[in-house]
C-alpha positions in Angstrom: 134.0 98.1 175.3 130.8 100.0 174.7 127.6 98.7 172.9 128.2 100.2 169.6 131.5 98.8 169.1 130.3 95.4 170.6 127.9 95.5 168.0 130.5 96.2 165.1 132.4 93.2 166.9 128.9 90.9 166.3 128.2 91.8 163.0 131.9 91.2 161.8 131.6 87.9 163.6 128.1 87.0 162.2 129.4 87.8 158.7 132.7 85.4 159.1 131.0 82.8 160.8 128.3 82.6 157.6 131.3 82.9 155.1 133.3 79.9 157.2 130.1 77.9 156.9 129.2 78.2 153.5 132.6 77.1 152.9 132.8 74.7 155.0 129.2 73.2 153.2 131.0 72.3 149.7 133.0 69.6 151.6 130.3 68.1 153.4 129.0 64.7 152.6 125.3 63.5 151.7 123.3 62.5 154.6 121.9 59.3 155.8 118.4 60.8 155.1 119.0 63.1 152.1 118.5 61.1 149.1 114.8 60.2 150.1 113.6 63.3 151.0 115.5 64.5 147.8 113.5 62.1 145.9 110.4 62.8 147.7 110.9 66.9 147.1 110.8 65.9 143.3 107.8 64.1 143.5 106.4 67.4 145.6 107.7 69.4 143.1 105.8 67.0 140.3 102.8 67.2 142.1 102.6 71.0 141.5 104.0 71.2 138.4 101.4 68.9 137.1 98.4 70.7 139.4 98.0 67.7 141.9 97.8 65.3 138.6 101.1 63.5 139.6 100.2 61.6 143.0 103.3 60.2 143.8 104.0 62.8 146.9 100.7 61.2 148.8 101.8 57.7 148.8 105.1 56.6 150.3 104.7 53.1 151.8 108.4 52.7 152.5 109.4 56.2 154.0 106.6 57.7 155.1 107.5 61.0 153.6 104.5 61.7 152.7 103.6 62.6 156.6 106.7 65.5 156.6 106.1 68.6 155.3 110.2 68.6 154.6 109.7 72.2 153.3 113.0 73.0 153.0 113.9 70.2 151.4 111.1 71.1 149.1 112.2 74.7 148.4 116.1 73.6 147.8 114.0 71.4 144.6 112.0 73.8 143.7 114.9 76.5 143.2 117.1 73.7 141.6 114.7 72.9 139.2 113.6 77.1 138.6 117.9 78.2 138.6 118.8 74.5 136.5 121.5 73.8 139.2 123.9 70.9 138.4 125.0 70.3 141.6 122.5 69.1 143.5 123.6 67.9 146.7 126.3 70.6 146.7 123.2 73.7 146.8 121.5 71.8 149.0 124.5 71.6 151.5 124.7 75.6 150.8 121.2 75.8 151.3 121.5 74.4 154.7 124.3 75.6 155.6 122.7 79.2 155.1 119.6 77.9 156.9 122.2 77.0 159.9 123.3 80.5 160.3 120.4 81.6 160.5 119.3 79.4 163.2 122.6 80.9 164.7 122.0 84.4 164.1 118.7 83.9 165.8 119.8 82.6 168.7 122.5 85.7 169.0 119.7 88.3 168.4 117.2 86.9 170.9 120.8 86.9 173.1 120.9 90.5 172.3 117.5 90.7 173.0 117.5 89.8 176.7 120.9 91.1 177.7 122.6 93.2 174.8 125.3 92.2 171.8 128.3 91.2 174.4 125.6 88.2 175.1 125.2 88.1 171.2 129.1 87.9 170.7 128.8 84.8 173.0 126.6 83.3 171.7 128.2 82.7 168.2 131.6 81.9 170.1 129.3 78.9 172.0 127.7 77.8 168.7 131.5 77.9 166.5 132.8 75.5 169.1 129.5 73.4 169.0 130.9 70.6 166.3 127.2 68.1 166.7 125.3 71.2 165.7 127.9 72.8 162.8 128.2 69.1 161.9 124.4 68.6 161.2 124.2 72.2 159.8 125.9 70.8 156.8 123.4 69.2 155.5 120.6 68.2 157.5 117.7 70.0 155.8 115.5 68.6 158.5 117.0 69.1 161.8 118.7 72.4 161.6 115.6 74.5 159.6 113.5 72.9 162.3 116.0 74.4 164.9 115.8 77.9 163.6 111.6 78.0 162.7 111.8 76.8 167.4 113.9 79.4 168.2 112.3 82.1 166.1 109.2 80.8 167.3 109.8 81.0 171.0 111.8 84.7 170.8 109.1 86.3 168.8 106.4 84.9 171.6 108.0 86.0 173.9 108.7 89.7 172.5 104.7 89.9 171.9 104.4 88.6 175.5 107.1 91.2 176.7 104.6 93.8 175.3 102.1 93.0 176.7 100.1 91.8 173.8 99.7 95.3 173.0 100.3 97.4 169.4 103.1 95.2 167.9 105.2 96.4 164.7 103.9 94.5 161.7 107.6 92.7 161.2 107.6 91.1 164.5 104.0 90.0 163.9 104.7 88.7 160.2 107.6 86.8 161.8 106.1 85.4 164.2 103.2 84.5 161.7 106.4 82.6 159.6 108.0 81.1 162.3 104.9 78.9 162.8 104.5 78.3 159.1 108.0 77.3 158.8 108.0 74.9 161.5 104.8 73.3 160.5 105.9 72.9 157.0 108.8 71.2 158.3 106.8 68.5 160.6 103.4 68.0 162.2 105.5 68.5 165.4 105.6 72.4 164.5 101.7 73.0 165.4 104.2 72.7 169.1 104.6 76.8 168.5 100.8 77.0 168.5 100.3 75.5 171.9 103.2 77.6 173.2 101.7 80.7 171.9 98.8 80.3 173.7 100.3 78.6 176.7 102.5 82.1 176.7 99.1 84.4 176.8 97.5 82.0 179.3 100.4 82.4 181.4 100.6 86.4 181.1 97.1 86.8 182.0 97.5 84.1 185.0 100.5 86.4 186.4 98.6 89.5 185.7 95.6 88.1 187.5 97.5 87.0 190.8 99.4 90.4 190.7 96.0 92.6 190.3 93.6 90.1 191.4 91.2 91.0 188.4 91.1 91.1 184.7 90.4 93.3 182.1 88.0 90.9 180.0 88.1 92.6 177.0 91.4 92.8 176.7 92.0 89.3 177.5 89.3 88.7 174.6 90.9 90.9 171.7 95.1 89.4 172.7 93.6 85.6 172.6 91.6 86.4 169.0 94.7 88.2 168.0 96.6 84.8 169.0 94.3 82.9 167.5 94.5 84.6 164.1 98.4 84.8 164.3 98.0 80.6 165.0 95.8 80.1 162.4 97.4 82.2 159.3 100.9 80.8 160.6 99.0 76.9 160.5 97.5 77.4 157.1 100.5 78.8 155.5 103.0 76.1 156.7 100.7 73.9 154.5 101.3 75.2 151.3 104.0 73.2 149.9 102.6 69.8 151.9 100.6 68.0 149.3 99.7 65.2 152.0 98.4 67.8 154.4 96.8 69.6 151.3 94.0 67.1 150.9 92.3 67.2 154.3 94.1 70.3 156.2 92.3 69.7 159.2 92.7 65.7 159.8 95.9 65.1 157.8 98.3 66.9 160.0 96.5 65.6 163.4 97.4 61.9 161.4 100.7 62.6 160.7 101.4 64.2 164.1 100.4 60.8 165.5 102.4 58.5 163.1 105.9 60.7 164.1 104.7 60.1 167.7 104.8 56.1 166.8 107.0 56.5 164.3 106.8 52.5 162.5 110.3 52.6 161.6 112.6 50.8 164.2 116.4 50.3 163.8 119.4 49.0 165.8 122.0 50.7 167.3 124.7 51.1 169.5 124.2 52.8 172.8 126.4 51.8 176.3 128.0 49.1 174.1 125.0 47.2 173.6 122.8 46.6 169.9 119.1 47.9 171.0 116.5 48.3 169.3 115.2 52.3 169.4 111.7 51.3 170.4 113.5 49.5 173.2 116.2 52.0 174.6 116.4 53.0 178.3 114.7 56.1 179.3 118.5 58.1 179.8 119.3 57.3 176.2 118.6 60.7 175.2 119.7 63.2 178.6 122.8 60.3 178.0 123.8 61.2 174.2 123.1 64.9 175.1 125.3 64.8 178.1 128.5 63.3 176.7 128.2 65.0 172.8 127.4 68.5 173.6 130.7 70.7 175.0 131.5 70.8 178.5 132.0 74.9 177.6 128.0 74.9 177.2 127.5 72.7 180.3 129.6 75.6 182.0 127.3 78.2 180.8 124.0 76.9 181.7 125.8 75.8 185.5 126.9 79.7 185.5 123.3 80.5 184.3 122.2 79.0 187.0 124.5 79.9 189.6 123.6 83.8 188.9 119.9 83.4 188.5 119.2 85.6 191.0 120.4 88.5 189.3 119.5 86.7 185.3 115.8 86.1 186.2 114.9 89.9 187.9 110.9 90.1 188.8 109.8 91.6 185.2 111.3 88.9 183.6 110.3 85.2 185.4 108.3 84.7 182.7 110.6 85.3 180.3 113.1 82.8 181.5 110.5 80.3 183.0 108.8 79.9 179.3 112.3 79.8 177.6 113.6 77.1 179.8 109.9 75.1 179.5 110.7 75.2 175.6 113.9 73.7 175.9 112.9 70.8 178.9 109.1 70.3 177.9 110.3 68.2 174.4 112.8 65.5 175.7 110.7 65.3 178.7 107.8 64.8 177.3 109.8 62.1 174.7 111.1 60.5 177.6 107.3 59.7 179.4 106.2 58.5 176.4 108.8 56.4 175.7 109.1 57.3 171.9 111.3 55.4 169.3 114.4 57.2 169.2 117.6 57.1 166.7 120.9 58.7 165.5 121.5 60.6 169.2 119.8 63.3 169.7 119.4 64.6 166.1 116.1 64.9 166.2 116.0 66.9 169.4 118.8 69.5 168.0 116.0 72.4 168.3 116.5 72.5 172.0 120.4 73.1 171.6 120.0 77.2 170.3 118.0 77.6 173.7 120.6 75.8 175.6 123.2 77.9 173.7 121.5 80.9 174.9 121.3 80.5 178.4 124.9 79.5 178.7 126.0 82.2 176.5 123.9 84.8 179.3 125.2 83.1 182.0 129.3 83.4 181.1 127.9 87.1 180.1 126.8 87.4 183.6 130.1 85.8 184.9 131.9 88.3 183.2 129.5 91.7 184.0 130.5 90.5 187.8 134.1 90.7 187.5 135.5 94.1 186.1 139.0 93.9 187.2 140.8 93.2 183.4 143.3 90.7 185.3 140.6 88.6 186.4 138.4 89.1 182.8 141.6 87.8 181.2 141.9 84.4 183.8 137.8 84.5 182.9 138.8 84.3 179.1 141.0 81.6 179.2 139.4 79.5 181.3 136.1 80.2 178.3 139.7 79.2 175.6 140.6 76.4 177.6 137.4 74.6 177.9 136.6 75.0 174.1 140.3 73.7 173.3 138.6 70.3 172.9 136.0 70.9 170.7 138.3 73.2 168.8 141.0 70.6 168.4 138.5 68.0 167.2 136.9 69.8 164.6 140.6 70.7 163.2 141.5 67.0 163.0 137.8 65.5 162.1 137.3 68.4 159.2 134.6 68.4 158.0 132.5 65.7 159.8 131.9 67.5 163.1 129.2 65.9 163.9 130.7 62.6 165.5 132.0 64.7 168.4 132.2 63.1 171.6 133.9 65.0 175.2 135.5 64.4 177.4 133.5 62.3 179.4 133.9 59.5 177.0 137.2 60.2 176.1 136.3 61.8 172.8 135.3 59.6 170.0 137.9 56.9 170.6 136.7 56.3 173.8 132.8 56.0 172.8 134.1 53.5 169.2 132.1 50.5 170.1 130.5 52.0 172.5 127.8 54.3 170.8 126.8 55.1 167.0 129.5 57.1 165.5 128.9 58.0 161.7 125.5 57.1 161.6 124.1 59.5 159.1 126.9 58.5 157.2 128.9 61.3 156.0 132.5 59.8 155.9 130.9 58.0 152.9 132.4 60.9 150.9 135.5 60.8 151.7 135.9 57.2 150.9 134.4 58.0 147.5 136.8 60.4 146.5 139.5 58.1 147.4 138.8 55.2 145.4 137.5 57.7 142.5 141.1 58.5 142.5 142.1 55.1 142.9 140.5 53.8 139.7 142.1 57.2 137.9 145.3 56.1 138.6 144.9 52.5 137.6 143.5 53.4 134.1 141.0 50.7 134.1 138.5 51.1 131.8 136.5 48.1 132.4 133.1 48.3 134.3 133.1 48.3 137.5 130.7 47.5 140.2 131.0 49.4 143.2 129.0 48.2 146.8 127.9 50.1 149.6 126.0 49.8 152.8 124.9 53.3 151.8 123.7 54.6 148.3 127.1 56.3 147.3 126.2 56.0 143.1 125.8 59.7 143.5 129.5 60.4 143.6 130.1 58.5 141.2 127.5 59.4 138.5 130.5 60.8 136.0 131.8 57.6 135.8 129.8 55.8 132.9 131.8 52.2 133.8 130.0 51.9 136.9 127.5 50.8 138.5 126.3 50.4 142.6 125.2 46.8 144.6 123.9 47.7 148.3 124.3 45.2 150.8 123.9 44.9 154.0 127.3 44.5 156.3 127.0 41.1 157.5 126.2 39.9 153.9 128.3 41.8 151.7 129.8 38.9 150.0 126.7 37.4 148.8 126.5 40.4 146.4 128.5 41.3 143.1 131.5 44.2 143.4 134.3 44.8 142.5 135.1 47.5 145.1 133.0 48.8 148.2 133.1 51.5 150.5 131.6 50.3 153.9 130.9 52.7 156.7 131.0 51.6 160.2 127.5 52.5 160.7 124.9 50.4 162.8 127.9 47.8 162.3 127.9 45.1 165.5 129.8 46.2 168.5 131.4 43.2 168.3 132.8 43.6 165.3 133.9 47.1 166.1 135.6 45.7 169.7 137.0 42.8 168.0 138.8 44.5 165.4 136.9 42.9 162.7 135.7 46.0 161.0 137.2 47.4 158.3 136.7 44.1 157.1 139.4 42.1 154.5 140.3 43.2 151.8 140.5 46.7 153.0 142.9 49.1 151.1 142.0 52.5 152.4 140.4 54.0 155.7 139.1 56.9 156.6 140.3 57.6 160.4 139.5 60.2 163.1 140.9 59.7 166.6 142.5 56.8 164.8 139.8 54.6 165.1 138.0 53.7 161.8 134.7 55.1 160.1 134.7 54.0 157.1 136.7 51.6 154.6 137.2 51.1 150.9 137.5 47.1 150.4 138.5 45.5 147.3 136.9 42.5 146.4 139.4 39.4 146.9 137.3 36.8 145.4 133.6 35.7 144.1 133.7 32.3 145.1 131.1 33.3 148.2 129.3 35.0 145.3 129.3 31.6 143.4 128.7 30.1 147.0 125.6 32.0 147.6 124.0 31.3 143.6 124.8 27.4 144.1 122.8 28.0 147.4 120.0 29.6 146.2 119.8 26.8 143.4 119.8 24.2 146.6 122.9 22.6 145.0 124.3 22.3 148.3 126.9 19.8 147.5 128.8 22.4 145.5 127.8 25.2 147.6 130.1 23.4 150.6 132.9 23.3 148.3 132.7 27.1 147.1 131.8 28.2 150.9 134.8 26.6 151.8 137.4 27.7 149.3 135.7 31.6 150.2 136.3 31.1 153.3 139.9 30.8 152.9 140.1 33.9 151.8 137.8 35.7 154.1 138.0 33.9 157.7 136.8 36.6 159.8 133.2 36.6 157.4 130.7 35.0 160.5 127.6 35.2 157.3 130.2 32.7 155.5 130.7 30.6 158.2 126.8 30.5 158.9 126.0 29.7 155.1 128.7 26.6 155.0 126.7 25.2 158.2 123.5 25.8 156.9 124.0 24.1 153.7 126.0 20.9 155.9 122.4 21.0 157.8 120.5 20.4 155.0 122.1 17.9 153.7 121.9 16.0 156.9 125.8 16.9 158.5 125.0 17.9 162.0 128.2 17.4 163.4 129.9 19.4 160.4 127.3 21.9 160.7 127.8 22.4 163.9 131.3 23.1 163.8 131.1 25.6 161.1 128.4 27.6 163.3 130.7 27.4 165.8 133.3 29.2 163.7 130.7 31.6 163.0 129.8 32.7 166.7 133.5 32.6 167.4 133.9 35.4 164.9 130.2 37.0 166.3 128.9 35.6 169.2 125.5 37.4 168.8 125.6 36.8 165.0 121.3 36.0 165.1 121.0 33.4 162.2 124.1 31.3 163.8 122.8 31.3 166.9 119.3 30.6 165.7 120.8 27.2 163.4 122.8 26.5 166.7 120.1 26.3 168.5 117.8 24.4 166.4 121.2 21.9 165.3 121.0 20.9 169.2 117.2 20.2 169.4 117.9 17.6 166.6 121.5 16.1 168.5 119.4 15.9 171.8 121.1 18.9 173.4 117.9 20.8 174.4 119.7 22.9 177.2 122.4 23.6 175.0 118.8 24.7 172.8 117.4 26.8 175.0 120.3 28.3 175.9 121.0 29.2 172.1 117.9 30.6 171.7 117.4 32.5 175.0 120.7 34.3 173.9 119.0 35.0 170.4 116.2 36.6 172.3 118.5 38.8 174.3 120.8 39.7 171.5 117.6 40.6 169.7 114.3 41.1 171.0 112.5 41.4 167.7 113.7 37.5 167.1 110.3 36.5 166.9 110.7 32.7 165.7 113.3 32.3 168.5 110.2 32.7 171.2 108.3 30.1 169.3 111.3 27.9 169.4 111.5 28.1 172.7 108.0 28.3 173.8 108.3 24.9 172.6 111.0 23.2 174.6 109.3 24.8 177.8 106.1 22.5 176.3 108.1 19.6 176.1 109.1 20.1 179.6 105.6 21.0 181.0 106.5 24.0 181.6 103.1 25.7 179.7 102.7 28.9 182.2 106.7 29.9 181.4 105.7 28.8 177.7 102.2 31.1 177.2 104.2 34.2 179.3 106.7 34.2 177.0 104.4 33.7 173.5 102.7 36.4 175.2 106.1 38.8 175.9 106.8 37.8 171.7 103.2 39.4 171.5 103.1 42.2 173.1 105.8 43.8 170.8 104.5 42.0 167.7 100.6 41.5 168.8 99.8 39.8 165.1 103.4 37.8 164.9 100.3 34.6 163.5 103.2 31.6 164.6 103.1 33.1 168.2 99.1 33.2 168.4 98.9 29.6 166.8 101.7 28.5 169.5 99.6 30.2 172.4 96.4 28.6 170.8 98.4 25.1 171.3 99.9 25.5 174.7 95.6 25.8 176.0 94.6 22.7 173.1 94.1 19.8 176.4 94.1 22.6 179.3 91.2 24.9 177.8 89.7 23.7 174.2 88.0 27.1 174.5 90.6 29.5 174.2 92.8 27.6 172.2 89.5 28.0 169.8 89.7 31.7 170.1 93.6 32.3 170.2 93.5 29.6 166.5 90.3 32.4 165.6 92.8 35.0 165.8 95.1 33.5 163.9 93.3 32.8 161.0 92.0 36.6 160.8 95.2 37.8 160.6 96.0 35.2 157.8 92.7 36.7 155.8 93.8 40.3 156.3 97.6 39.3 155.3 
C-alpha cells in the first residue's frame, strides 16, 4: 500500500477512534479526584469572575488545589458556566475524552513524523488496545491533558532541533510555545518542557561541536535567546488561568513544584498483597504496576524497537531517539531516586505511555518493512491480533471501566484481586448507582432515603429529592445512618478481599468483572450498631454491650463491631470479656489496627506483656504510621531495661513523624536518670511543639 492511501487509511481511523471515544465518554463514571478539582475550578472560575475579589482558589488546606494549575479542569468550568451545560460531569467526560484523542493523534503524527503514516496507523491500533490509558481518558482531566501538552512538547522540540534551530514556520513555533503553557497550567511539573528544551539545544550544539570541533558563537547565541523566549512566553502563558501562581509568578510555581515533589498527602494501598503506605512503597512499585498493566503487544514493540535499532536509530537521527527515550525514562527514574509518595499505579506517570506507544508502534513498523513476502506479513499480523486478543477481550467484558486492566502476567484482574488496588479511582461507583436508582423505582418508595458511600456518589442521585448521602469509611460503615449503600472495593483491606468478606452483608447487587467483585450495593439490615455507637458515644456502656451484641447477630463478619463491644467491656472493667470479643475481631481481620491496639493494651493490664509486645509489634508492622503503638511499646522495653531498643525505636516513630510530641516526651523519659541533660532538651522540644500546636 502506498503513502497516500496509508494516509486515507489513518485519517479514517483517527476519525472512528474519536467518534468511539466520545461515545464511549457518556458511560464513564466520575473519578476518584473529579469532584474537588470540579469544586476547585468553580472557585477559579469565581475568582475571575469577581476580579481576584473571591479568594477561595488561593486557600485550600485540605486538597491542596490551590498548588495545580488543573487548567483543563478550569476550562471544562469556564465553558460550562459560558454554554449553561446541565450535565456537568457528562461534558467534562467529553471534554476529556476529546483531550485523549488528541493526546492519541499526537502521538500518531509525531509517528508519522519519524517514519511515515503506516507508523501512524500503528500507532492508534497500539493506543485502541491500551485499556489503562482509554480507561483514564474518560475522565481524568489531569492525567491524560498532561499526557498530550508531554508529547506535544517533546515532538515539537525535537522538530526545531531536527532543523537545526534554523527559520521555523510560525505554527510549529506557536505550538511549541502552547505545549509548554498547557503543561504548566496543568502542574508545576510542566516547567519539565523547559529544561528539555534547553537540554535539547545544549545537546545539538555538544554533537555539533564534537563533529566540527568548533562553534559558530553567534549562532549558538541567537538559537538559545530564541529558546529562551519560546520558554518564557510558553511559562507565562500557562499561568493565566492559575490564580495561586498569579500572585507571585516567579516564587509560587518553584513552591508548588516543591510541595508535588513531597506531596503531604499519604494513603494506603494494596501492592504485592500487602497494605503500605505510599510514602513507604518499595522502589519497583512503579516499573512493577507498569510491567504487569500495560499490554504485552506494547512490550513486544518496544523489544522489536530495540531489536532493530540499528537500522531505527541511523547516524542523523541519535539524537532524535536518544532525547525521546530520555523523556520517557528520565521521569520514573528520577521518581524512583527520590523516593516520592506514590498512588493509584502509575496514573500519575501516564505521560510516558504516548512515548512508549511510539517506539513500539516504530518498532512492529520496522518488523514489518523487513519482511515483504505477504505470507509472512499475514503470520506478522496475526501474531500483532493475537497478542492484543487479551486486552481486546477485557475491554469487551469490563465496558466501560478499562482502566483496571491487568495481563497476563498476573492473570488478568482476577489474579491481581487482593493482590493490588483495583478500582481505586472509583469508577464502578456508577454502575452501582444506576442499579439501586432502579431498585428504589421499582419499589415505589416514596419515603426519604439515606444513601452511604465510601465515595461521594450524591451526584447521581441529585434528581431524587427523597435522598440524601452519609460517607463512611469501610471498616465503620455501621456506625453511620443509611438506608442503602454502594461500597466500592477501593483501598479495602486485603484481608477482607482474600477472605471473602467484601461485598459485605447485606449485599443485594454487585458489580463483577473477571467475576471477582468491585463494587456492591448493601442494604441496611439493622441500626442497632447505629444505636450501639450513640449509647457509646454517650459512655452508656451498659446499654451499648447489649445493642453491640444484638448488631452483631446480624452482621458477624463486622471486625469494627466486634472491636466496639470489647472496647465498651474494657471500660467497664471486663477484661476477660473484652478480650474475647477482640479476639472475634482479629479473627475476622487480623491486622484490624484499633483491635490489635486494645489487645495489646488488654494484656499489659492481665500481666501478658509478651503477649503485649507482640500485639503491638504486629500493629507497627501492619501500620507504620501507628504512632501510639511505638510509645506503647517503647514502654514495655523500659520496664525490661531495655532503654537503647526503647530510644531506637521512639526515634524510628520520629523519623517519620519528627513532631509526634508523645514520642519526644517518651524519648525525653527513657534519658530522665541516664542523662538529666537531654531528657531537659528532648522535654524542651516537646513543649515547643505544644505552643506552636
Amino acid at each position: 500500500m502506498n503513502e497516500r492511501s496509508l494516509k486515507i487509511v489513518f485519517f479514517c481511523l483517527a476519525l472512528i477512534l474519536l467518534a468511539a471515544l466520545l461515545v464511549i465518554s457518556r458511560d464513564a463514571g466520575i473519578s476518584g479526584d473529579e469532584k474537588v478539582h470540579y469544586e476547585h475550578s468553580e472557585n477559579v472560575y469565581d475568582y475571575y469572575a469577581t476580579m481576584g475579589k473571591d479568594q477561595d482558589a488561593l486557600s485550600t488546606p485540605k486538597t491542596h488545589l490551590q498548588y495545580y494549575g488543573q487548567a483543563p479542569d478550569n476550562l471544562a468550568t469556564f465553558l460550562i458556566r459560558w454554554l449553561g451545560i446541565e450535565d456537568i460531569y457528562g461534558f467534562r467526560h467529553l471534554f476529556s475524552s476529546f483531550l485523549g484523542w488528541l493526546a492519541i493523534f499526537m502521538t500518531a503524527w509525531f509517528a508519522r513524523w519519524l517514519k511515515g503514516y503506516g507508523a501512524a496507523i500503528l500507532t492508534l491500533l497500539l493506543f485502541a488496545v491500551s485499556p489503562r490509558f482509554l480507561g483514564h481518558l474518560q475522565n481524568n482531566l489531569k492525567d491524560i491533558p498532561f499526557a498530550l501538552a508531554y508529547i506535544a512538547g517533546v515532538f515539537y522540540i525535537l522538530k526545531l532541533t531536527y532543523t537545526k534551530f534554523k527559520s521555523q514556520p510560525t505554527i510549529t513555533i506557536s505550538l511549541l510555545i502552547a505545549s509548554i503553557a498547557f503543561s504548566v497550567g496543568i502542574r508545576a511539573g510542566g516547567i519539565l518542557l523547559v529544561f528539555y528544551l534547553l537540554f535539547a539545544g545544549f545537546l545539538y550544539y555538544l554533537f555539533e561541536f564534537l563533529a566540527k570541533k568548533k562553534l559558530i558563537w553567534p549562532q549558538v547565541l541567537r538559537t538559545f535567546l530564541l529558546l529562551l523566549v519560546i520558554s518564557a512566553a510558553g511559562y507565562l502563558i500557562g499561568l493565566l488561568l492559575w490564580p495561586y501562581a498569579l500572585q507571585n509568578p516567579v516564587t509560587n510555581p518553584w513552591h508548588s513544584y516543591q510541595v508535588m515533589t513531597r506531596f503531604p498527602t499519604t494513603i494506603q494501598q494494596i501492592f504485592d498483597g500487602e497494605y503500605i503506605w505510599s510514602d513507604f512503597h518499595p522502589w519497583y512499585y512503579l516499573p512493577k504496576y507498569m510491567l504487569i498493566t500495560i499490554p504485552l503487544v506494547v512490550f513486544a514493540g518496544v523489544l522489536l524497537f530495540l531489536v532493530f535499532s540499528k537500522k531505527i536509530v541511523v547516524p542523523g537521527h541519535r539524537l532524535t531517539y536518544g532525547f525521546l527515550i530520555f523523556t520517557i525514562l528520565f521521569p520514573p527514574v528520577f521518581a524512583i531516586l527520590k523516593n516520592a509518595n506514590l498512588y493509584g499505579a502509575w496514573r500519575h506517570f501516564i505521560f510516558i505511555y504516548p512515548g512508549l506507544v511510539l517506539l513500539a508502534a516504530i518498532g512492529f513498523y520496522e518488523l514489518f518493512r523487513t519482511y515483504h513476502k505477504p505470507v509472512v506479513r499475514g503470520l506478522l499480523a496475526i501474531l500483532f491480533i493475537f497478542l492484543s486478543f487479551h486486552p481486546l477481550k477485557f475491554m469487551a467484558s469490563a465496558h466501560p471501566y478499562y482502566y483496571l486492566y491487568y495481563n497476563q502476567l498476573t492473570g488478568g484482574l482476577k489474579g491481581a484481586y487482593g493482590k493490588f488496588e483495583t478500582d481505586y479511582y472509583y469508577h464502578t461507583m456508577r454502575s452501582g448507582a444506576e442499579w439501586l436508582r432502579q431498585y428504589l423505582k421499582e419499589k415505589g418508595d416514596k419515603r426519604p432515603v439515606t444513601i452511604g458511600s465510601n465515595f461521594p456518589v450524591e451526584w447521581y442521585f441529585s434528581d431524587m429529592p427523597n435522598s440524601r448521602f452519609q460517607y463512611f469509611s469501610y471498616s465503620r460503615r455501621n456506625d453511620l445512618d443509611w438506608d442503602y449503600a454502594i461500597i466500592g472495593n477501593s483501598y479495602v483491606h486485603p484481608e477482607h478481599l482474600r477472605r471473602g468478606n467484601f461485598p459485605p452483608e447485606g449485599t443485594i447487587h454487585e458489580i463483577k468483572i473477571e467475576g471477582v467483585p468491585v463494587c456492591a450495593v448493601v442494604a441496611r439490615k439493622t441500626k442497632l450498631s447505629l444505636e450501639a455507637a450513640r449509647l457509646f458515644e454517650a459512655e452508656a456502656f451498659p446499654e451499648a454491650v447489649e445493642a453491640y451484641r444484638k448488631a452483631l447477630k446480624v452482621y458477624q463478619k463486622d471486625e469494627h463491631l466486634q472491636y466496639k463491644l470489647g472496647k465498651s467491656l474494657h471500660l467497664l472493667g471486663k477484661h476477660t470479656e473484652a478480650q474475647e470479643a477482640v479476639n472475634e475481631a482479629l479473627a475476622i481481620h487480623p491486622s484490624y489496627e484499633p483491635a490489635l491496639k486494645l489487645a495489646g493494651e488488654l494484656k499489659l493490664e492481665l500481666g501478658d506483656t509478651a503477649g503485649a509486645k507482640r500485639d503491638f509489634e504486629s500493629l507497627i508492622e501492619a501500620n507504620k504510621k501507628y504512632f501510639s503503638a511505638y510509645v506503647a511499646l517503647a514502654r514495655i522495653f523500659q520496664e525490661e531495661d531495655k532503654l537503647p531498643e526503647a530510644r531506637e525505636l521512639l526515634k524510628s516513630c520520629l523519623r517519620i513523624f519528627p513532631r509526634y510530641q508523645p514520642a519526644i516526651r517518651e524519648l525525653a523519659q527513657t534519658y530522665r536518670e541516664t542523662n538529666p541533660d537531654i531528657a531537659r532538651k528532648y522535654e524542651e522540644l516537646a513543649n515547643s511543639i505544644h505552643t506552636l500546636n
